[in-house]
TORKOL-4160 file (C-alpha; in steps of 0.2 Angstrom, whole numbers, padded with zeros to 4 digits, m for minus):
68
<pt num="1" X="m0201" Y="0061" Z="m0283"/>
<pt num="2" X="m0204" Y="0077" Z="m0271"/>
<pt num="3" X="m0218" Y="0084" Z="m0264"/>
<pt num="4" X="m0220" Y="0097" Z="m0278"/>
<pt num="5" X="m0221" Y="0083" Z="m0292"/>
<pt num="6" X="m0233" Y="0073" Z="m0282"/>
<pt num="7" X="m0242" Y="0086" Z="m0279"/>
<pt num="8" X="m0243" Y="0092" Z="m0298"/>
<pt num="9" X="m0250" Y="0074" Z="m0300"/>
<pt num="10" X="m0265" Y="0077" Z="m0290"/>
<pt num="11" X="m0269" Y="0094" Z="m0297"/>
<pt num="12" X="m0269" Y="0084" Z="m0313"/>
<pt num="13" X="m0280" Y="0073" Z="m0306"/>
<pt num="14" X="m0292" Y="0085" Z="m0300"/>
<pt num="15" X="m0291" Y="0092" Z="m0318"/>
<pt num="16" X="m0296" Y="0078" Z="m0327"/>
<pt num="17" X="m0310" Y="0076" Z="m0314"/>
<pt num="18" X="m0316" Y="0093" Z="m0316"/>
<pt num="19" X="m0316" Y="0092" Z="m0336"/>
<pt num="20" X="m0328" Y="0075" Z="m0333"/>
<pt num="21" X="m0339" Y="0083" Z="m0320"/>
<pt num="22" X="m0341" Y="0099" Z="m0334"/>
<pt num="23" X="m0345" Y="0084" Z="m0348"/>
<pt num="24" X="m0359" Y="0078" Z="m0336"/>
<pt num="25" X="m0368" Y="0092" Z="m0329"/>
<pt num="26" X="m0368" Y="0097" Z="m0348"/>
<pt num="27" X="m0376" Y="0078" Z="m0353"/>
<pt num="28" X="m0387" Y="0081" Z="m0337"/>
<pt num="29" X="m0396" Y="0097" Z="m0345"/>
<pt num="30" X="m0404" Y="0086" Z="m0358"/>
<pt num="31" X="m0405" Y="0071" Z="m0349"/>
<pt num="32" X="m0422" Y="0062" Z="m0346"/>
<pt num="33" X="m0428" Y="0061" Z="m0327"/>
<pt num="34" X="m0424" Y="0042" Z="m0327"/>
<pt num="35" X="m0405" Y="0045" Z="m0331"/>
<pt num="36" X="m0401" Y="0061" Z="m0322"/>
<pt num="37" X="m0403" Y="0051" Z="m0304"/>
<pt num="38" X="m0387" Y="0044" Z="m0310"/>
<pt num="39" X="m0380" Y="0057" Z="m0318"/>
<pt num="40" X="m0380" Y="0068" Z="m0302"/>
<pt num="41" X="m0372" Y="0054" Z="m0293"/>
<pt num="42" X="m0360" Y="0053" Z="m0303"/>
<pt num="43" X="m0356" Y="0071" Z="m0301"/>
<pt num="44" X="m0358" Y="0070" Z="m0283"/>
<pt num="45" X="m0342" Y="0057" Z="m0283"/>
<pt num="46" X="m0333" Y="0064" Z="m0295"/>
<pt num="47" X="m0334" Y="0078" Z="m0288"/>
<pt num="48" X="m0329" Y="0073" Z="m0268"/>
<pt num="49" X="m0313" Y="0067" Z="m0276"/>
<pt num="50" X="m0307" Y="0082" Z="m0286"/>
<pt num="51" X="m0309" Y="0089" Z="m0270"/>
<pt num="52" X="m0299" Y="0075" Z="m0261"/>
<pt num="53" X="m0286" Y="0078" Z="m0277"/>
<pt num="54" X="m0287" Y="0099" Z="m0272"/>
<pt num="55" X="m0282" Y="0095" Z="m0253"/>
<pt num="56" X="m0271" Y="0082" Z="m0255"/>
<pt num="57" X="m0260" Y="0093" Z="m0267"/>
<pt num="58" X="m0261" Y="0108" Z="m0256"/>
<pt num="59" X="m0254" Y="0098" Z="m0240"/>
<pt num="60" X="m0238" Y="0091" Z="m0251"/>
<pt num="61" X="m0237" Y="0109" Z="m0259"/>
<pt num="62" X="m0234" Y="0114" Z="m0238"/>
<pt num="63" X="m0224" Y="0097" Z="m0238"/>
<pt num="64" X="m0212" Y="0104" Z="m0248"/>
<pt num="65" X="m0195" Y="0105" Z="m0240"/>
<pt num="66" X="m0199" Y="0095" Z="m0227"/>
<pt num="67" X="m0191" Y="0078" Z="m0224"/>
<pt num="68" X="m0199" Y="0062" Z="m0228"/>
């Protein structure tokens, strides 16, 4: 596997992620007050690891033609 592909993997990854995070912030608009405490959290999660995803795939996008 390259560095590309791997990265392509996490930008899936962060895809995914961001396509959950828009389903939830969409539930949490008509959520009642005792279940948008969780909601938000698990935006908040969600959304630290598209960014993780985001970063990660930009360092093995620099990677790329570098050595192992």
């Amino acid at each position: 596997m390259t560095y590309k592909e791997w990265a392509e993997e996490y930008i899936e990854s962060a895809e995914t992620l961001k396509r959950k995070i828009s389903l939830l912030k969409n539930e949490a608009e008509f959520a009642p007050a005792a279940k948008l405490r969780d909601l938000n959290n698990r935006i908040s999660i969600m959304y630290g690891m598209y960014l993780d995803c985001m970063k990660t795939a930009d360092i093995l996008v620099k990677r790329e033609g570098t050595a192992y």
